[in-house]
MOPAC internal coordinates of N, CA, C and O (Angstrom, degrees):
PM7 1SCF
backbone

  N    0.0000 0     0.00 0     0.00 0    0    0    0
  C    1.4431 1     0.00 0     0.00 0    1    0    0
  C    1.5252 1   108.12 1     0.00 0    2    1    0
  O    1.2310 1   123.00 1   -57.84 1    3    2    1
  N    1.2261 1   111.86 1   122.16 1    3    2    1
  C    1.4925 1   110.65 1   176.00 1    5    3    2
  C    1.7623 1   110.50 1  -111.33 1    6    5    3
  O    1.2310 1   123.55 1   -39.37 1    7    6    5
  N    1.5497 1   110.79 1   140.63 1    7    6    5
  C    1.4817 1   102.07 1   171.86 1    9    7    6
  C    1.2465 1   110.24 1  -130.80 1   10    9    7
  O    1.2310 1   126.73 1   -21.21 1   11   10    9
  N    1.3008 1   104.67 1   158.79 1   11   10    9
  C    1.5892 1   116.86 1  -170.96 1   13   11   10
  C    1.3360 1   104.99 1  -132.21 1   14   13   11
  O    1.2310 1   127.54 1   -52.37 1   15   14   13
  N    1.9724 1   103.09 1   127.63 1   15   14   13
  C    1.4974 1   107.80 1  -179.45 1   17   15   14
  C    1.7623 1    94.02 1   -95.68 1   18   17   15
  O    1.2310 1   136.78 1   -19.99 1   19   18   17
  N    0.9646 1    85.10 1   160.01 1   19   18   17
  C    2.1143 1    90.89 1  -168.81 1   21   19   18
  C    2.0024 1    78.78 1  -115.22 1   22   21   19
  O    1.2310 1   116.37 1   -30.15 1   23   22   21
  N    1.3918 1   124.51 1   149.85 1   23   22   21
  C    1.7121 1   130.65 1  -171.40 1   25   23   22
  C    1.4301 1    78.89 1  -141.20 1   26   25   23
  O    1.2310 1   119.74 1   -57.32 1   27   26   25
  N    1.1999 1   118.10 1   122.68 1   27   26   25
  C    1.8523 1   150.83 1   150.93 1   29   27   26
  C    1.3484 1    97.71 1  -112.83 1   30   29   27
  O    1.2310 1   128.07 1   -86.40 1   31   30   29
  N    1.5253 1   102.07 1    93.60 1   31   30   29
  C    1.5661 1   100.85 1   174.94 1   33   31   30
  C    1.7557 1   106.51 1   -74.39 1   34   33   31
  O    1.2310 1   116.26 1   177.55 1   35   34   33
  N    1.4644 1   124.71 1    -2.45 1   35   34   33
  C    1.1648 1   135.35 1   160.22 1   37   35   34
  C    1.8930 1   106.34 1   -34.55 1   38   37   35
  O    1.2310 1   138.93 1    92.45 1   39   38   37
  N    1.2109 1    80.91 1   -87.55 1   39   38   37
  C    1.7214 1   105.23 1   176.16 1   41   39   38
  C    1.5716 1   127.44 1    -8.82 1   42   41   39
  O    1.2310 1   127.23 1   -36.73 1   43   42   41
  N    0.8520 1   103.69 1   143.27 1   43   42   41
  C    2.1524 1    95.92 1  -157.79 1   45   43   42
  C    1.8809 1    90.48 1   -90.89 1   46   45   43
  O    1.2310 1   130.95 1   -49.24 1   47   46   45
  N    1.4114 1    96.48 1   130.76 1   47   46   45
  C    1.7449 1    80.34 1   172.09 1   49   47   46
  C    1.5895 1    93.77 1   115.64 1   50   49   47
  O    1.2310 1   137.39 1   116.41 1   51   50   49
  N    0.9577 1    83.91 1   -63.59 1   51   50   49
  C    2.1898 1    94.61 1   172.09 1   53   51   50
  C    1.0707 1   110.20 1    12.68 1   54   53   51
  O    1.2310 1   105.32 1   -79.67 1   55   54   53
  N    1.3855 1   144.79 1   100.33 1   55   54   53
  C    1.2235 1   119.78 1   131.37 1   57   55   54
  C    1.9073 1   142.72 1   -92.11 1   58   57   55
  O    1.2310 1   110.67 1   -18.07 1   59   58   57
  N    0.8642 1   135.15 1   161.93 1   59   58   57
  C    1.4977 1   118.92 1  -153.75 1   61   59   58
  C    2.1670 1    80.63 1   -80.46 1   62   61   59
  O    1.2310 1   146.51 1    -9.26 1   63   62   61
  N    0.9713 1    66.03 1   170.74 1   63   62   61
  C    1.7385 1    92.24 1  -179.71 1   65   63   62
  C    1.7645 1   113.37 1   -86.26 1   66   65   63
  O    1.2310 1   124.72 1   -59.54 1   67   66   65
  N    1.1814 1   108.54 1   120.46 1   67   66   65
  C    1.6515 1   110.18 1   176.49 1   69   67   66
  C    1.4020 1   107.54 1   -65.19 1   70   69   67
  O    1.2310 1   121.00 1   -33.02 1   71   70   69
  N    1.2209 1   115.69 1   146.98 1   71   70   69
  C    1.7522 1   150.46 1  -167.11 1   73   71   70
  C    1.1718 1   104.39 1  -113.08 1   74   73   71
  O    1.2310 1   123.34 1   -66.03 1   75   74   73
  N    2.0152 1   111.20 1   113.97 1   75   74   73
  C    1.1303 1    95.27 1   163.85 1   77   75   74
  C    1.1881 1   137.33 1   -66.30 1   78   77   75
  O    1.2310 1   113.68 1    -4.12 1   79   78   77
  N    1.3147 1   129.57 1   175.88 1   79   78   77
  C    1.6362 1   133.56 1  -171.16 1   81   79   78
  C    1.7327 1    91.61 1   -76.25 1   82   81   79
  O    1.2310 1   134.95 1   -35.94 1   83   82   81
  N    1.6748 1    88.67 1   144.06 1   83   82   81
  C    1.6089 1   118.33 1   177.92 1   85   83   82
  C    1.5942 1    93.18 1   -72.42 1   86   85   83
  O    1.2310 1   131.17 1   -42.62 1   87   86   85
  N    1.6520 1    96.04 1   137.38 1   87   86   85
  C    1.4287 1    96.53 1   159.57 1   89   87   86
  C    1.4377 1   122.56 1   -98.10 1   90   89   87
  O    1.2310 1   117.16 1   -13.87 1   91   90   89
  N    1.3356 1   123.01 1   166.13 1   91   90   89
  C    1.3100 1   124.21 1  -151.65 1   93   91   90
  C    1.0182 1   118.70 1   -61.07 1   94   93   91
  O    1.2310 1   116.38 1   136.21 1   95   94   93
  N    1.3172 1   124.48 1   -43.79 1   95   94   93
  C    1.5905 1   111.37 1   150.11 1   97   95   94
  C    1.4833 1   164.92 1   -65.90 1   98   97   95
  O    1.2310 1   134.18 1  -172.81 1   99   98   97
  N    1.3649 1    90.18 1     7.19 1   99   98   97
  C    1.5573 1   123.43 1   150.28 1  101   99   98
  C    1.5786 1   113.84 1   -92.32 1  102  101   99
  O    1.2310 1   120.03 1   172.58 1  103  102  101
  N    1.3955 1   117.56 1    -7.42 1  103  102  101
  C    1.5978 1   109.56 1  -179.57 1  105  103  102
  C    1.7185 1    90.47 1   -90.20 1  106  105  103
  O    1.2310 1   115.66 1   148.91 1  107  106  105
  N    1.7258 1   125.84 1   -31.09 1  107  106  105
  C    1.2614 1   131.85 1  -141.66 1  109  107  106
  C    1.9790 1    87.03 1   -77.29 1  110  109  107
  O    1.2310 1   132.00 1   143.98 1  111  110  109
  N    1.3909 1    94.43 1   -36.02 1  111  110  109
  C    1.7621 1   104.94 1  -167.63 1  113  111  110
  C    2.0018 1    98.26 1   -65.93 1  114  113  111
  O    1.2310 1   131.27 1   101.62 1  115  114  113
  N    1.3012 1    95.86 1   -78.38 1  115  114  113
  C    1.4100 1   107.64 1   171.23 1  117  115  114
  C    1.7602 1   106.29 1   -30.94 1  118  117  115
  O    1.2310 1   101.83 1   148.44 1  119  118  117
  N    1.0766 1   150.78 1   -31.56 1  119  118  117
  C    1.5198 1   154.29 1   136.04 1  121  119  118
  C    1.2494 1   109.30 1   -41.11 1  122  121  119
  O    1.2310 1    97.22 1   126.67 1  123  122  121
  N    1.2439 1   158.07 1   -53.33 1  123  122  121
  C    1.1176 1   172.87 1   -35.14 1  125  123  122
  C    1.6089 1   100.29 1   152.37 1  126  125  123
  O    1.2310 1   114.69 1   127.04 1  127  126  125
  N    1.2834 1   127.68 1   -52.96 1  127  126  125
  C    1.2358 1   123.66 1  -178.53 1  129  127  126
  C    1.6997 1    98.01 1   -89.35 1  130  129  127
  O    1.2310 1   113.16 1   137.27 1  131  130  129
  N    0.9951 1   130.54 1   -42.73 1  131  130  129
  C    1.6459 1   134.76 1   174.08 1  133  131  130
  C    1.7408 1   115.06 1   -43.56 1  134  133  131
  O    1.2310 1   136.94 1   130.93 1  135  134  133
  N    1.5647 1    84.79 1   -49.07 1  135  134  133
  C    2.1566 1    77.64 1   177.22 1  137  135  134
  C    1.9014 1    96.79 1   -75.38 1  138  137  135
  O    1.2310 1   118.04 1   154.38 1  139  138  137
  N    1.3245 1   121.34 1   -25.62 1  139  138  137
  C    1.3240 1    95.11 1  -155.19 1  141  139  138
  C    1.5244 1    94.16 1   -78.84 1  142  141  139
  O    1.2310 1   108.24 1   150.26 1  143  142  141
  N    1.6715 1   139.58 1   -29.74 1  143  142  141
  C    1.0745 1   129.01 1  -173.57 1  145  143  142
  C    1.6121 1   110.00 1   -77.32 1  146  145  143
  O    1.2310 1   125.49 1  -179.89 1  147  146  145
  N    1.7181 1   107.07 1     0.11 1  147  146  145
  C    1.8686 1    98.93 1   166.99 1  149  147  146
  C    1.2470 1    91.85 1  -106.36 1  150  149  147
  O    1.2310 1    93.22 1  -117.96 1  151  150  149
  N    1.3650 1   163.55 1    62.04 1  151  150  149
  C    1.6695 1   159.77 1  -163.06 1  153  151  150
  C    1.5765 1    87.56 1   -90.22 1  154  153  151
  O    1.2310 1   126.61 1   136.19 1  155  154  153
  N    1.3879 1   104.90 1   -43.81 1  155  154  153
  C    1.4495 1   103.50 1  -178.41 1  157  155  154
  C    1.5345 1   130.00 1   -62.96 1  158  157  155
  O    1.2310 1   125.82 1   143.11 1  159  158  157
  N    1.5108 1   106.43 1   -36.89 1  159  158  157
  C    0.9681 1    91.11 1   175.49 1  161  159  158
  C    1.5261 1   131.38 1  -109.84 1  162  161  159
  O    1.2310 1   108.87 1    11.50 1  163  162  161
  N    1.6361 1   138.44 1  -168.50 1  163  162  161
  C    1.4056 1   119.61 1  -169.35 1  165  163  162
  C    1.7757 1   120.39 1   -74.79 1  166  165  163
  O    1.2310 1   126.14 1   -42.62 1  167  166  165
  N    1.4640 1   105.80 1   137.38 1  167  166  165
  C    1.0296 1   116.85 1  -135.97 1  169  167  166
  C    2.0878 1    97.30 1   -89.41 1  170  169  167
  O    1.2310 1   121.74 1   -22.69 1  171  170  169
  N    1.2379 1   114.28 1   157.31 1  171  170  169
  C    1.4950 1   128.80 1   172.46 1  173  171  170
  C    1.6848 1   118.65 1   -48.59 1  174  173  171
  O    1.2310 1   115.21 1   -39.15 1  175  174  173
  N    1.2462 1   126.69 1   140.85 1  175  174  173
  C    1.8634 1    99.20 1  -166.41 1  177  175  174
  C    1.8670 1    83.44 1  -123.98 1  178  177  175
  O    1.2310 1   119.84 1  -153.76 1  179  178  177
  N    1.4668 1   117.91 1    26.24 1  179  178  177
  C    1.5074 1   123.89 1   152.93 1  181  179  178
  C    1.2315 1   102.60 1   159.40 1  182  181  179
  O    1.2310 1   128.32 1   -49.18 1  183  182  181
  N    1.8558 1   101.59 1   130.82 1  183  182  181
  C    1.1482 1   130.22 1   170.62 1  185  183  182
  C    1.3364 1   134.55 1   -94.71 1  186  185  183
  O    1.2310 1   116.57 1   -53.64 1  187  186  185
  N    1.4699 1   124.12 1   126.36 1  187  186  185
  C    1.1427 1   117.21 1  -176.67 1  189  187  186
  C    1.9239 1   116.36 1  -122.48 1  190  189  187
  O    1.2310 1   123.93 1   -51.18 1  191  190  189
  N    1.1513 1   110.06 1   128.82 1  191  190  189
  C    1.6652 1   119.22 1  -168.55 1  193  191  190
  C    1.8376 1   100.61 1  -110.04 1  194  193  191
  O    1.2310 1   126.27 1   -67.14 1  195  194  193
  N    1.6144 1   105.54 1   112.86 1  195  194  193
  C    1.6687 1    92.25 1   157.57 1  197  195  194
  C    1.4304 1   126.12 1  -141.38 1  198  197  195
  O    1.2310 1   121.99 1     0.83 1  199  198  197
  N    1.0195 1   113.80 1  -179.17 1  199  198  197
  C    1.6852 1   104.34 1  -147.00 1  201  199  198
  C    1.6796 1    89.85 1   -86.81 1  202  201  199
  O    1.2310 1   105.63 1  -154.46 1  203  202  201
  N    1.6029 1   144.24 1    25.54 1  203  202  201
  C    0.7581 1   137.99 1   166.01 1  205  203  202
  C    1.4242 1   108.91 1  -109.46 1  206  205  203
  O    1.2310 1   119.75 1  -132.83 1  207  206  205
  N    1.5923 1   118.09 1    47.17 1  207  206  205
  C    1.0087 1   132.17 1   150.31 1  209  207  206
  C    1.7646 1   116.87 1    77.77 1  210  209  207
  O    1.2310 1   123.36 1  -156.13 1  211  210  209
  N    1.0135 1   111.16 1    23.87 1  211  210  209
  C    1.3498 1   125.88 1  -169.62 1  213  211  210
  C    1.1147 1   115.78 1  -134.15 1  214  213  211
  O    1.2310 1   113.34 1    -8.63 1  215  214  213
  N    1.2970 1   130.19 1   171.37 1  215  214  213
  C    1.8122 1   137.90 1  -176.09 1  217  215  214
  C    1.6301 1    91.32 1  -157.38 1  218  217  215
  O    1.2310 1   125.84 1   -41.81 1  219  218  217
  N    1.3636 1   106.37 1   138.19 1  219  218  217
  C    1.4897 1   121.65 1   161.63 1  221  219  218
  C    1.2486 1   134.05 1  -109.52 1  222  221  219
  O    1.2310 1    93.86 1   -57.95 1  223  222  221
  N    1.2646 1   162.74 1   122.05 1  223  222  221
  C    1.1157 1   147.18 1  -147.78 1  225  223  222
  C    1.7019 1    98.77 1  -140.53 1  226  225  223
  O    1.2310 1   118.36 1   -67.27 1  227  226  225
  N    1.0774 1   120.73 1   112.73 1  227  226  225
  C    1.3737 1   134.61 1  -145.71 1  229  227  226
  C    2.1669 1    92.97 1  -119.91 1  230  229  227
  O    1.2310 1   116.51 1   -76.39 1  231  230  229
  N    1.3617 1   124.24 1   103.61 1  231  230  229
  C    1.2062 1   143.89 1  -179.94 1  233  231  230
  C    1.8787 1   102.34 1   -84.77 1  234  233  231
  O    1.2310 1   123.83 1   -47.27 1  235  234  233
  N    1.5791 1   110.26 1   132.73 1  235  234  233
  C    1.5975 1   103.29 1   139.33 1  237  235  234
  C    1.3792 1   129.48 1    26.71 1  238  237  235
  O    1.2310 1   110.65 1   -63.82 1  239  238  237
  N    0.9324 1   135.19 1   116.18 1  239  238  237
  C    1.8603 1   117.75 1   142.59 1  241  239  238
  C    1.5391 1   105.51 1   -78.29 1  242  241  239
  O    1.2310 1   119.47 1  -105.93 1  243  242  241
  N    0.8336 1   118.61 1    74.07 1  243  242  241
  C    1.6320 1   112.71 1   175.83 1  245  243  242
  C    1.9148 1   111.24 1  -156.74 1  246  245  243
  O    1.2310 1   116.05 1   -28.42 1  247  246  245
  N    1.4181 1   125.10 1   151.58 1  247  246  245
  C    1.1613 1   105.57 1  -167.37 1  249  247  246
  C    1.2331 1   140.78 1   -93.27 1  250  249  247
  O    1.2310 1   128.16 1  -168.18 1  251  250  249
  N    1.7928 1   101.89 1    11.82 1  251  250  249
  C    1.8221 1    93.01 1   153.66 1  253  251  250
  C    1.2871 1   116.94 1   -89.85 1  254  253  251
  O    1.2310 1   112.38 1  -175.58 1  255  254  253
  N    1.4656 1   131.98 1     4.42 1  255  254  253
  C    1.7562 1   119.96 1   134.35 1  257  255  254
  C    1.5672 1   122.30 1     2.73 1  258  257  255
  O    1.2310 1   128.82 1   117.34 1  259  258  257
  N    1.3446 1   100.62 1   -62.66 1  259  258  257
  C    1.3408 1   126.31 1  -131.57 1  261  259  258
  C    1.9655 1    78.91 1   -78.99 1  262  261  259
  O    1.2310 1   131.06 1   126.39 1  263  262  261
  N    1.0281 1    96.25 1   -53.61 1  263  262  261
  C    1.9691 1   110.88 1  -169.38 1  265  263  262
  C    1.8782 1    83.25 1   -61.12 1  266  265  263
  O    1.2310 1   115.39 1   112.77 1  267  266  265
  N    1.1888 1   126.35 1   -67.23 1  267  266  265
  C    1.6551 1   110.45 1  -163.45 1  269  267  266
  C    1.2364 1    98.32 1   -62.13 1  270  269  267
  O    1.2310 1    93.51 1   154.84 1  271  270  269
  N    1.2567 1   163.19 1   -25.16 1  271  270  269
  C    1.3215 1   132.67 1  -172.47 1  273  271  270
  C    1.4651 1   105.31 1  -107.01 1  274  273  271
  O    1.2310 1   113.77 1   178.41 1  275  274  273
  N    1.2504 1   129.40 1    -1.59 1  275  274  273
  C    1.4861 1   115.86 1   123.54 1  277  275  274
  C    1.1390 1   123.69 1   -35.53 1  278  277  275
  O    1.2310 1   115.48 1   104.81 1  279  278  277
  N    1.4954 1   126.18 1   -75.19 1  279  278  277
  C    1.3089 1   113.48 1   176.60 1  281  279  278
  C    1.1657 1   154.98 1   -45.79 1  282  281  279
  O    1.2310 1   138.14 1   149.41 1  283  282  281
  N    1.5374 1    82.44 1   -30.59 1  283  282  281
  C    1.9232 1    93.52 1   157.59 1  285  283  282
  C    1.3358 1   121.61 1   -88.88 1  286  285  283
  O    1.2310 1   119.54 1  -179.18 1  287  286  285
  N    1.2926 1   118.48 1     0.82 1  287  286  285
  C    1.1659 1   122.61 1   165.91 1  289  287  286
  C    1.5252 1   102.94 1   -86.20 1  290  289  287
  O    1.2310 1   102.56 1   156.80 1  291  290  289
  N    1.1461 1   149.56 1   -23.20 1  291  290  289
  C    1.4198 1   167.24 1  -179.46 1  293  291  290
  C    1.5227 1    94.82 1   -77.03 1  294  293  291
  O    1.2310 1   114.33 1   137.09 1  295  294  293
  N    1.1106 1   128.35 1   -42.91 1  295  294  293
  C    1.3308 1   125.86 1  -152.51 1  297  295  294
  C    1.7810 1    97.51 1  -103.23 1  298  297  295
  O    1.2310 1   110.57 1   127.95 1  299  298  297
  N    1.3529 1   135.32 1   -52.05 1  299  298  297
  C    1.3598 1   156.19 1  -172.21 1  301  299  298
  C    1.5688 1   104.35 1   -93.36 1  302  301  299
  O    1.2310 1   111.23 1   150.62 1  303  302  301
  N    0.9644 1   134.11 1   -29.38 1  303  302  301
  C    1.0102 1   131.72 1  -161.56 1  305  303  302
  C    1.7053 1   129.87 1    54.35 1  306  305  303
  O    1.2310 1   106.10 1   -19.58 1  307  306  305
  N    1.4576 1   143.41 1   160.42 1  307  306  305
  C    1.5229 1   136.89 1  -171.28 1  309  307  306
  C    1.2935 1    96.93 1   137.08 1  310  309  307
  O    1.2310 1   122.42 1    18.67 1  311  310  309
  N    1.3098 1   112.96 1  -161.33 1  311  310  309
  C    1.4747 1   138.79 1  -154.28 1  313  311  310
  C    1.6865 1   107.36 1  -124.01 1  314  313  311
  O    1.2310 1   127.44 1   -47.92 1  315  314  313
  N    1.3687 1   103.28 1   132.08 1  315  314  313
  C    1.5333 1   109.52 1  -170.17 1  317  315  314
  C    1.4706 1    98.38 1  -126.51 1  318  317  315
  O    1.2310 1   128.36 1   -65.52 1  319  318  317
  N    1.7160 1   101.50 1   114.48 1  319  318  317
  C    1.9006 1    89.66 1   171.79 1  321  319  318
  C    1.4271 1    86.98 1  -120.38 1  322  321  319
  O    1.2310 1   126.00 1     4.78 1  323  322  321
  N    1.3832 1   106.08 1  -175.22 1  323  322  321
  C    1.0526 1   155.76 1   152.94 1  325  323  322
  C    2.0016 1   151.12 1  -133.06 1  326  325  323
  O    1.2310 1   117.40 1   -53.87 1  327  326  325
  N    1.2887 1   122.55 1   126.13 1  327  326  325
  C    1.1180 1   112.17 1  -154.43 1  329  327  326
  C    1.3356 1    82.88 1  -144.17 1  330  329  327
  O    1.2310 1   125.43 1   -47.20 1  331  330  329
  N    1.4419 1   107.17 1   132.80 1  331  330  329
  C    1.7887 1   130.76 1   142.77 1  333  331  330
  C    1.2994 1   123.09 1   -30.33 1  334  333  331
  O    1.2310 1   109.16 1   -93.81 1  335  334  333
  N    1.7449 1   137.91 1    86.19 1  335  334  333
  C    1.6625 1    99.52 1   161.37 1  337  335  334
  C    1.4703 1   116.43 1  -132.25 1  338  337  335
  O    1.2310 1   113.39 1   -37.27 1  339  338  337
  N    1.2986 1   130.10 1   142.73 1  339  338  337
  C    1.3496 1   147.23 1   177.74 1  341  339  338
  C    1.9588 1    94.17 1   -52.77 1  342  341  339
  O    1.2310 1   129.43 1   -62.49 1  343  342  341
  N    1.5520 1    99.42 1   117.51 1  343  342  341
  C    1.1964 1    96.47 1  -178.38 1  345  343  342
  C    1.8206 1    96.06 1  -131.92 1  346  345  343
  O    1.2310 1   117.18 1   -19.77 1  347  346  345
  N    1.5009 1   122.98 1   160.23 1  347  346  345
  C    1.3606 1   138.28 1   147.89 1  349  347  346
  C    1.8100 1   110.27 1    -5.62 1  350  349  347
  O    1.2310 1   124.32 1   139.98 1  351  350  349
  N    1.3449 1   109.31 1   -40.02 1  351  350  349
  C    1.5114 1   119.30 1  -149.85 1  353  351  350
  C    1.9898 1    93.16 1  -110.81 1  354  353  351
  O    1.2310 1   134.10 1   137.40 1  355  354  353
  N    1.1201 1    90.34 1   -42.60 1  355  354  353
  C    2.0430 1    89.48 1   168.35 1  357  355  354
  C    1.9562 1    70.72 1   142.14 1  358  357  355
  O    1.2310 1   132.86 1     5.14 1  359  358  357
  N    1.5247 1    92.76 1  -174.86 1  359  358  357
  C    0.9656 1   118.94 1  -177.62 1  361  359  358
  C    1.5332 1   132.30 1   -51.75 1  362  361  359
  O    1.2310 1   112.98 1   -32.12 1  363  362  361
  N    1.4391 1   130.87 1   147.88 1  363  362  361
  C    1.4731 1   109.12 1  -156.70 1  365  363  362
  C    1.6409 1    94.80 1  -162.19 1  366  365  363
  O    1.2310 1   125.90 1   -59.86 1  367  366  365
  N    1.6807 1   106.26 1   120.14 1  367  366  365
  C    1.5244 1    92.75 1   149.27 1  369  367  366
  C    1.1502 1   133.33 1  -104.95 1  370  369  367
  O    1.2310 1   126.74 1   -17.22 1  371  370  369
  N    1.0170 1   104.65 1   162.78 1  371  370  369
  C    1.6389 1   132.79 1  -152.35 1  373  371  370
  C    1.2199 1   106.95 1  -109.57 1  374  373  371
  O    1.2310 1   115.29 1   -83.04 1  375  374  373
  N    1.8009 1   126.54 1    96.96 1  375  374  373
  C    1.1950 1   123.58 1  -172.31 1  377  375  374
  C    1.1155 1   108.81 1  -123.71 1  378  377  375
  O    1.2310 1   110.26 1   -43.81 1  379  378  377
  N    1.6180 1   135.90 1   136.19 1  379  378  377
  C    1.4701 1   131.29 1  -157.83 1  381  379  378
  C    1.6659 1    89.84 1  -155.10 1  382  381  379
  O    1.2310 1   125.13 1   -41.23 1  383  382  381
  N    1.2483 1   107.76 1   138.77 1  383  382  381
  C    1.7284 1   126.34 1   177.39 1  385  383  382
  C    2.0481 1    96.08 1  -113.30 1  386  385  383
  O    1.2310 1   116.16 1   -44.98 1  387  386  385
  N    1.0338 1   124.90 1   135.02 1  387  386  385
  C    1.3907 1   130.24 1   171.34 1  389  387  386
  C    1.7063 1   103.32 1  -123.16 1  390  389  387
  O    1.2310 1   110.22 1   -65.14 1  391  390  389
  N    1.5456 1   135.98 1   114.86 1  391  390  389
  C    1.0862 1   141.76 1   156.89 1  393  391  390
  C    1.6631 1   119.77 1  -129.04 1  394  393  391
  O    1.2310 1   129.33 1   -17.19 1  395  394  393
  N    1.3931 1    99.62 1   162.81 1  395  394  393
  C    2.0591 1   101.50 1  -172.59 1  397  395  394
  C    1.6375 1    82.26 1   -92.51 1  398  397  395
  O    1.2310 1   119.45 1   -33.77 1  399  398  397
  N    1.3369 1   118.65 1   146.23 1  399  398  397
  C    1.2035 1   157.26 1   176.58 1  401  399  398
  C    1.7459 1   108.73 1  -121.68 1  402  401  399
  O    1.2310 1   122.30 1  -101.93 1  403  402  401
  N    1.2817 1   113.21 1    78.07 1  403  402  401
  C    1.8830 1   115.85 1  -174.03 1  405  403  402
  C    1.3815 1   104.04 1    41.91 1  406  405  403
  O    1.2310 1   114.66 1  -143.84 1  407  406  405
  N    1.2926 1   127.72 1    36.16 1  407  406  405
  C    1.5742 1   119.25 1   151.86 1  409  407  406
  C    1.7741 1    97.80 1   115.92 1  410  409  407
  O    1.2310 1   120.55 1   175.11 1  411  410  409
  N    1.6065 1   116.55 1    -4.89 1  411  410  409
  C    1.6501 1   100.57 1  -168.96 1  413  411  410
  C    1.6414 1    94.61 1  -124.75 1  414  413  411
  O    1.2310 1   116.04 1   -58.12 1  415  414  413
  N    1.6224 1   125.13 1   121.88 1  415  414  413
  C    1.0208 1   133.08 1   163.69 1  417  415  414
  C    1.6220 1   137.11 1   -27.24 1  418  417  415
  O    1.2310 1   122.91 1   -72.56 1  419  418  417
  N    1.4114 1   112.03 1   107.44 1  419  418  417
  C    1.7425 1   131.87 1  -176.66 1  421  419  418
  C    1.4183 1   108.72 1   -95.51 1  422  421  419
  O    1.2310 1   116.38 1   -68.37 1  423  422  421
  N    1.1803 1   124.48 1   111.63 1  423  422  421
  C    1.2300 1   145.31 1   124.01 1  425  423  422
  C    1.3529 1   146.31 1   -70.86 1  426  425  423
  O    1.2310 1   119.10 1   -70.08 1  427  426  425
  N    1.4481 1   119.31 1   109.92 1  427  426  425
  C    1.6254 1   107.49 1  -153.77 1  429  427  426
  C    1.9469 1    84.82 1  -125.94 1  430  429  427
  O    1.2310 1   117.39 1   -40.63 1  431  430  429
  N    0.8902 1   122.57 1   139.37 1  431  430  429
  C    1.5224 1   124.16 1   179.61 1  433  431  430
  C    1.5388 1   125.24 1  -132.32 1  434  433  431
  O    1.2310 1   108.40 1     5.24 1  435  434  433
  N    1.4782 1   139.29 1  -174.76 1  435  434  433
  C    1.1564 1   129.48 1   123.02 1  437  435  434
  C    1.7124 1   109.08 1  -166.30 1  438  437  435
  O    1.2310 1   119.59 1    -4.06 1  439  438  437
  N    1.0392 1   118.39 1   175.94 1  439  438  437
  C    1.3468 1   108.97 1  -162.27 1  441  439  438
  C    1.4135 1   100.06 1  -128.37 1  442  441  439
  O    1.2310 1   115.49 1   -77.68 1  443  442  441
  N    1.2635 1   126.17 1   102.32 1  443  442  441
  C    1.4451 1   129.34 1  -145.62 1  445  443  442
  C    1.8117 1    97.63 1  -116.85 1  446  445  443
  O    1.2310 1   123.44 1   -49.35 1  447  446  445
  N    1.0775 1   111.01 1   130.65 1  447  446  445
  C    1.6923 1   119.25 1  -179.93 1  449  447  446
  C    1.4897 1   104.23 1   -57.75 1  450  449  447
  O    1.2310 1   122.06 1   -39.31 1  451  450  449
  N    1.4386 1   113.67 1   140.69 1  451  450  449
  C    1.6215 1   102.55 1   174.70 1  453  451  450
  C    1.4269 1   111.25 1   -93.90 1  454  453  451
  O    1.2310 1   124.26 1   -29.23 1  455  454  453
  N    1.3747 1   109.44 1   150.77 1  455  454  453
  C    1.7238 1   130.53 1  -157.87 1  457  455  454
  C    1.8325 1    79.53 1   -90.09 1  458  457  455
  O    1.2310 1   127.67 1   -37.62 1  459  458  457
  N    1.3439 1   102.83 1   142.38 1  459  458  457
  C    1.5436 1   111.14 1   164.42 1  461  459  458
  C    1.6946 1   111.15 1   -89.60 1  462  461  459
  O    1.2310 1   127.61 1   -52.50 1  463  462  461
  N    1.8238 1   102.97 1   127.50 1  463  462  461
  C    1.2781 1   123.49 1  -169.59 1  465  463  462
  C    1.6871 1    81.91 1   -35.56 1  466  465  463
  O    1.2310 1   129.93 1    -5.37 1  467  466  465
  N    1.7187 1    98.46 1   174.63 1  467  466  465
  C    1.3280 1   118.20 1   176.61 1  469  467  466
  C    1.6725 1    97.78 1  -137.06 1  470  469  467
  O    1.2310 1   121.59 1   -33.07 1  471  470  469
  N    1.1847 1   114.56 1   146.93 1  471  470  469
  C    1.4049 1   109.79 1  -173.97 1  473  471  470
  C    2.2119 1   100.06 1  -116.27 1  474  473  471
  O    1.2310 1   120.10 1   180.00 1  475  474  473

């Protein structure tokens, strides 16, 4: 038995129709066009692509990190936190940018040593 939904995005109520999930080598391309439209700016030092619809872009531990994923946050637009955490290595912030990339989840990060206050 086969069925067919007919989409009149006319139609009151409408909702658009769910998309199946990209396969991984359409996420690898979609990666591929993403660094080339940041060429400009500083680049990822390892990338990770998975078929759960996401891309990671993994920055430095060091603290002009912190300034490039600004920029791609400048450039892509999303949400930039940061958080304190007591790690193995001493203390570390934790800076992560989250933006939609044509519908598949961006993560840009790096885990930057914390500078001791200065008085």
């Amino acid at each position: 038995m086969t069925t067919v939904y007919i989409y009149d995005p006319k139609a009151e109520g409408t909702e658009l129709p769910k998309l199946p999930p990209l396969p991984i080598g359409c996420l690898v391309v979609g990666t591929f066009n993403l660094l080339e439209e940041a060429i400009d700016l500083p680049q990822p030092q390892d990338i990770h692509v998975s078929d759960l619809q996401s891309i990671s872009l993994q920055f430095a531990g060091e603290q002009p990190s912190l300034r490039a994923i600004t920029r791609w946050a400048q450039r892509f637009g999303g949400v930039i936190t940061s958080e304190l955490h007591d790690t193995e290595r001493g203390p570390q912030t934790w800076c992560r940018l989250e933006f939609d990339y044509y519908g598949v989840a961006v993560k840009a990060y790096a885990h930057i040593p914390a500078t001791p206050a200065t008085i």
